[in-house]
C-alpha positions in Angstrom: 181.4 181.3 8.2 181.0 178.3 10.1 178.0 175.7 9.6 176.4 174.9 12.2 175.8 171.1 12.3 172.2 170.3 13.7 173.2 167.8 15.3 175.7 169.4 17.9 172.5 171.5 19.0 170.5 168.5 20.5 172.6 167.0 21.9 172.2 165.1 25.1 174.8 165.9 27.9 174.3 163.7 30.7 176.3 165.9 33.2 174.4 169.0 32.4 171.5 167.0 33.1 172.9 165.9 36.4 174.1 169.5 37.5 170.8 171.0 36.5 168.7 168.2 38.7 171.2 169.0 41.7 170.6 173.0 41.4 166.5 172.2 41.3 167.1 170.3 44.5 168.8 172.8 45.8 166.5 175.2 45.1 163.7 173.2 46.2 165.1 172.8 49.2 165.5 176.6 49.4 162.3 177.2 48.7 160.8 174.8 50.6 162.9 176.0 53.9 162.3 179.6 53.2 159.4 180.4 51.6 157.0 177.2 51.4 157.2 176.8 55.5 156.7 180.4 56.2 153.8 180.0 53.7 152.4 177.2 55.2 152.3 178.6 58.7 150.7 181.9 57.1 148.3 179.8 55.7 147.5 177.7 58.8 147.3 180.6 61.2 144.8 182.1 58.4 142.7 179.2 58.8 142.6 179.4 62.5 141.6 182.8 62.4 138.8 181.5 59.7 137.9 179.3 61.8 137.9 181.4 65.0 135.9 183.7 63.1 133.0 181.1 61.8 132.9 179.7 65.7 132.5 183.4 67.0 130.0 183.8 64.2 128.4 180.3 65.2 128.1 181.4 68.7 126.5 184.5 68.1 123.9 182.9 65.5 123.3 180.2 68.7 122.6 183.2 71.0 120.5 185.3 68.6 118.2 182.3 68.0 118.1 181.8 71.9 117.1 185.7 72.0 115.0 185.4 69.8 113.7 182.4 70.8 113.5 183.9 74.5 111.9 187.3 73.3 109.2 185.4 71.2 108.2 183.6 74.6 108.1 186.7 76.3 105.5 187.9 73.5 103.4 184.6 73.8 103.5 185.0 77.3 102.5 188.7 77.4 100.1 188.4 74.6 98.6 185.0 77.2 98.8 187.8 79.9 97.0 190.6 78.0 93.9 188.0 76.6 93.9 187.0 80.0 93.3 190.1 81.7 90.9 191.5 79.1 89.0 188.4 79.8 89.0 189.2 83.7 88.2 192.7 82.8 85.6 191.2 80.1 84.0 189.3 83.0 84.4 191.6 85.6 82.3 194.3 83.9 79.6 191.6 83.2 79.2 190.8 86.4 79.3 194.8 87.3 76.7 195.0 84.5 74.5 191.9 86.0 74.7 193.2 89.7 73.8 196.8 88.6 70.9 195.4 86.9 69.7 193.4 89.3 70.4 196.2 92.3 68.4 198.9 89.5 65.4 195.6 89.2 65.4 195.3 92.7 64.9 199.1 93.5 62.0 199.3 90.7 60.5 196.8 92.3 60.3 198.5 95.9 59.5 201.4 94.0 56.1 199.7 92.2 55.4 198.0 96.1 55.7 201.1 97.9 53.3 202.2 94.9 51.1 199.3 95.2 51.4 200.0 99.4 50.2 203.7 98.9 48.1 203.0 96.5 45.8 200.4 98.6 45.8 203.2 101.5 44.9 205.9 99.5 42.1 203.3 98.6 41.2 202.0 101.9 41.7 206.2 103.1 39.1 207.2 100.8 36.9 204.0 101.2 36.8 205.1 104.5 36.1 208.8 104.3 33.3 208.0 101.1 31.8 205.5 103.7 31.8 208.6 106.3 30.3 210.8 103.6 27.8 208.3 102.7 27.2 208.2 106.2 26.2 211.4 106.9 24.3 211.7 103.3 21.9 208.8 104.2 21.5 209.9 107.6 20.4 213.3 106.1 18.5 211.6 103.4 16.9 209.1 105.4 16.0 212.3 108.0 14.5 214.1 105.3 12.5 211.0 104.2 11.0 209.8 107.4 10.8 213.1 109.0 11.7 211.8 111.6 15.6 211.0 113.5 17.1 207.6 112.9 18.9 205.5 115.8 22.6 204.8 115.5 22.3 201.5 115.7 19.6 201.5 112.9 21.9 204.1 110.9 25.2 201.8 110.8 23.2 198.7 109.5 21.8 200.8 106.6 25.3 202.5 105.8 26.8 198.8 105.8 24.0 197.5 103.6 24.5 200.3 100.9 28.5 199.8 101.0 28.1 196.2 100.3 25.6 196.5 97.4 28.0 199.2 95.8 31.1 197.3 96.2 28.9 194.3 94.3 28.1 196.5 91.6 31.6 197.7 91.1 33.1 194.4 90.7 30.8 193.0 88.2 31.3 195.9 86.5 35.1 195.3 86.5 
């Protein structure tokens, strides 16, 4: 059997080196021309879709805020609307309210006039028919007294005198 001498193993050969260096440029250049362009442009056209994508996205985030944005001025504006129209209605029945009590207070008081009104006649009507009562009473009375028939004249003065004596008794009794 052969020995081996360990020096022959690590040896340096300078033209192996060389050949090997060429056949990694080589296959760089292979590499590169083949399969690191085609990667390249893979990659690049997947980062324009990426970024296609995150603009589209952009653009609809932008328009969804508007919308929202948009749809949350509607509400204020509706919401305005609604406080504003329950204020008018607020106020509207108020007034309602205010005209329908003073139209009911302004009835009632007719009512207690016409009251009052009927009231004095039905005192003045019956002033008028006790005074005729009282007339006739005396005239009887008066008859019966003297025995003897009274003038007209002489009658009405009497009657008057009587009326006025009872109405000052009434009101100092009042």
């Amino acid at each position: 059997m052969q020995q081996i001498q360990p020096l022959d193993i690590i040896s340096v050969n300078a033209l192996q080196i060389l050949i090997s260096l060429v056949n990694l440029f080589i296959l760089y250049r292979i590499i590169k021309r083949f399969l690191f362009k085609p990667v390249q442009k893979i990659f690049r056209e997947r980062q324009s879709s990426i970024d296609t994508q995150y603009e589209k996205a952009r653009d609809a985030a932008a328009k969804a805020e508007k919308s929202k944005a948009e749809w949350q001025d509607r509400l204020n504006h509706a919401e305005a609307e609604a406080d504003a129209i329950v204020s008018n209605a607020s106020e509207s029945a108020q007034r309602s309210s205010e005209a329908l009590l003073a139209d009911a207070k302004t009835k009632a008081d007719g009512i207690v006039e016409r009251a009052k009104e009927e009231a004095r006649l039905e005192k003045r009507k019956a002033e008028v028919e006790i005074r005729g009562e009282l007339a006739s009473l005396s005239t009887e009375l008066a008859q019966k007294l003297l025995g003897r028939e009274i003038n007209e004249a002489d009658h009405r003065a009497m009657i008057d005198s009587f009326i006025e004596e009872l109405g000052d008794t009434r009101e100092q009794d009042q």
